[in-house]
N, C-alpha and C positions, 0 to 999 in steps of 0.2 A: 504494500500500500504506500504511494506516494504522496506524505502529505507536509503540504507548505503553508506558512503563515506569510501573510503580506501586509509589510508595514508601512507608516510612511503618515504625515500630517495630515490634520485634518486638511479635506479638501484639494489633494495633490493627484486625487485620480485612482486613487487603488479599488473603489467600487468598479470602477469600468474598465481597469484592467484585470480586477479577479472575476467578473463575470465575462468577460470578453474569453476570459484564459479558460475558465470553465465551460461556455460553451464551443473552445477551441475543443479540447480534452471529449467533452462529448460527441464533437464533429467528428473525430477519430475513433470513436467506439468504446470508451473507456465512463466506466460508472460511478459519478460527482455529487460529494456533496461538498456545499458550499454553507459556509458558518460565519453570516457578516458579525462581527463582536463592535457591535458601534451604536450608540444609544439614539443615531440618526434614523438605526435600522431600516437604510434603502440598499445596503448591498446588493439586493437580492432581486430588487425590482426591474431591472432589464430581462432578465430570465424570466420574468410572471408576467409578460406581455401591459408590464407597466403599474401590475397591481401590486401596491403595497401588502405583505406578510404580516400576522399577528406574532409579534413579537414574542418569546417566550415568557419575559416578566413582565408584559402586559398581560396574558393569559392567566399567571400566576397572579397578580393583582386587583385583577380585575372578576375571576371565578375563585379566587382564597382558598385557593387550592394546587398540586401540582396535577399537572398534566397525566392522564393515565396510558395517553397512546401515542407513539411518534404523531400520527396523521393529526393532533389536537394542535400541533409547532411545525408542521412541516408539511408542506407543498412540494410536487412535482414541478418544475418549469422545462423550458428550451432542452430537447435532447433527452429528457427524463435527469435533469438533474436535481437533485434534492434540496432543497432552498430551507435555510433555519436562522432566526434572527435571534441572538438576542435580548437587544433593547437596553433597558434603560430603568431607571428610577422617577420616579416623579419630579421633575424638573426643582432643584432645593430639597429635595430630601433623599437621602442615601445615597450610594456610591457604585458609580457605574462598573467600575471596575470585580466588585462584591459581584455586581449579576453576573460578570461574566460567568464569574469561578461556580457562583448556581448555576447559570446555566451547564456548563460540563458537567456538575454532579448529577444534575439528572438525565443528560443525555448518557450516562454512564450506568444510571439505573436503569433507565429505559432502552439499554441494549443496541445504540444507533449502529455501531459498527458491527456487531456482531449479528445484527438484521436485517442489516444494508448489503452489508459484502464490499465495501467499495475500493475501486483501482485507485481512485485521486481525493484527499480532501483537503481542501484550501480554508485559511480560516483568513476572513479581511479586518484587522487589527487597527483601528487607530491609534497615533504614534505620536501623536504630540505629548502625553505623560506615559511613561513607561515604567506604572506602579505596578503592584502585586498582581494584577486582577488584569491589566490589561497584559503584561509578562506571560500569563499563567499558560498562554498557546506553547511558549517557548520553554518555558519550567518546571510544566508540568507531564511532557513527553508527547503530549498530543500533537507537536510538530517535528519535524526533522530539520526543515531546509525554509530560510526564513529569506524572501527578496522585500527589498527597501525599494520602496518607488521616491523617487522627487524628481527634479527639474532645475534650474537652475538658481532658481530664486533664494533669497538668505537664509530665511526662517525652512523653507522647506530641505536643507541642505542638514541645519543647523539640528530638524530633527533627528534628518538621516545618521547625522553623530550619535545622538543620543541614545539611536534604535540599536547602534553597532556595537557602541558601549554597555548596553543594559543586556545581547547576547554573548558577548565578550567575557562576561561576570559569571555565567553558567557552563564555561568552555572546558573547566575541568568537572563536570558533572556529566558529561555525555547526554547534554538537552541539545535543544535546536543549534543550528550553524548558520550563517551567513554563507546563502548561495552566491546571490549578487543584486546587482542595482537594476532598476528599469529607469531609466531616463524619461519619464514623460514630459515632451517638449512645451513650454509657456511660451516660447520664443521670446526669451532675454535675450540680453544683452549679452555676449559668449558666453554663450550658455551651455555648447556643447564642451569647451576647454574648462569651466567651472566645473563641470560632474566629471570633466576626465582626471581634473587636480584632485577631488574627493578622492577619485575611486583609486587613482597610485599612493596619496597617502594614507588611506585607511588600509590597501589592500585587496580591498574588494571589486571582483569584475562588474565592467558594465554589461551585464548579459542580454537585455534587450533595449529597443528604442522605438518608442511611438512618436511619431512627429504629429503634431499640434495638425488635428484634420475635422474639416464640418461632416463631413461621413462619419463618423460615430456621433455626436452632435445630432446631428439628422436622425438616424437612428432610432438614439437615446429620447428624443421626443415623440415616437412613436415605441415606445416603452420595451426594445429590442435592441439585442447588442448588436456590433458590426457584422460578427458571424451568421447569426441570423437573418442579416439583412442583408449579406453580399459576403460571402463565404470563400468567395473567388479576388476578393479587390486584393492590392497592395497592402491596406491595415491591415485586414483577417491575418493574411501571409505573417503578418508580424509576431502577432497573437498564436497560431500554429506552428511557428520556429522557434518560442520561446515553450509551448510548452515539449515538443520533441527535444530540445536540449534538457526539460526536466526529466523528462522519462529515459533517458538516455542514462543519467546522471546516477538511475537505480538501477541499473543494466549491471 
């Protein structure tokens, strides 16, 4: 089972690069689930033809009670892949990072992998604080290989440090690794030589590159990834090379 966590600041693109990646992985026949841990809980919604998922600690919240069946948290979308959100705390009370770590205990009790069978699970991580709870993909075993998305901008670099240093810190415990970078382009200012300077001084490869395109855009407002929508274009290719280098990587 190859399963990756993808980090990276609020807002730098990792929803639409792990649903894009995920419905690469099911365009090639391979069986996805996908785990946004984000209290925006949209990761998911390119893959559900635009409709937002009942988030896991909304459902707990909101019935005061836990879930008694995968199908009560999880939706099939694009490809047959398995979509699970999640979520959040009441906006000022509790702490988003606590759901996450709920959420894994119960998909733990409720058997997701062992029920599932699955070739690929992606979990989509925001990364602007990289405490216990949002860590816990990388800590807690549930990941192996962790890619940092940013672009060239400050603060989204600035995360990318942050995200390298907080795997860095678990490197003699045989948790997650840093595979490498996705460059999602903003188009700065060189912006391609700013994530090449990251990526020699940290170490870590640039392994994919999206360039800043209105076709996923386009898409994306018809509640559909690029794969989905044109599975043949230049992006898709993107998205399909990045994840055969993953599968490759467990060969």
């Amino acid at each position: 089972m190859l399963k990756v966590a993808i980090y990276g600041k609020g807002g730098i693109g990792k929803s639409t690069i792990t649903s894009n990646l995920a419905a690469a992985f099911a365009a090639i026949g391979k069986k996805v689930i996908q785990i946004g841990c984000d209290p925006k809980a949209d990761s998911t919604i390119n893959l559900l033809g635009g409709e937002p998922l009942r988030p896991v600690m909304n459902y707990m919240r909101e019935e005061d009670e836990e879930p008694e069946e995968l199908s009560d948290i999880a939706k099939e979308g694009y490809g047959g892949v398995l979509c699970i959100e999640t979520g959040g705390p009441t906006p000022g009370l509790g702490c988003a990072g606590r759901g996450i770590i709920a959420t894994f205990q119960l998909l733990e009790d409720l058997q997701l992998f062992e029920t599932y069978k699955p070739d690929v699970v992606l979990y989509d991580v925001l990364g602007d604080v990289v405490c216990g709870g949002f860590a816990a993909p990388i800590r807690e075993g549930y990941a192996e290989k962790v890619l940092i998305v940013t672009s060239g901008e400050k603060m989204a670099l600035y995360a990318a440090n942050n995200i390298s240093s907080a795997v860095r810190n678990f490197e003699d415990r045989s948790y997650a690794r840093v595979f490498g970078i996705v460059l999602n382009h903003r188009n700065v200012e060189n912006e391609t030589e700013k994530v090449q300077a990251f990526s020699e001084k940290s170490g870590i490869p640039i392994v994919g590159e999206i360039p800043r395109s209105d076709e996923i855009i386009r898409y994306e407002d018809q509640g559909m990834t690029v794969i989905e929508g044109d599975k043949d274009s230049a992006i898709s290719k993107r998205f399909f090379d990045l994840a055969e280098l993953l599968l490759k990587s467990e060969e």
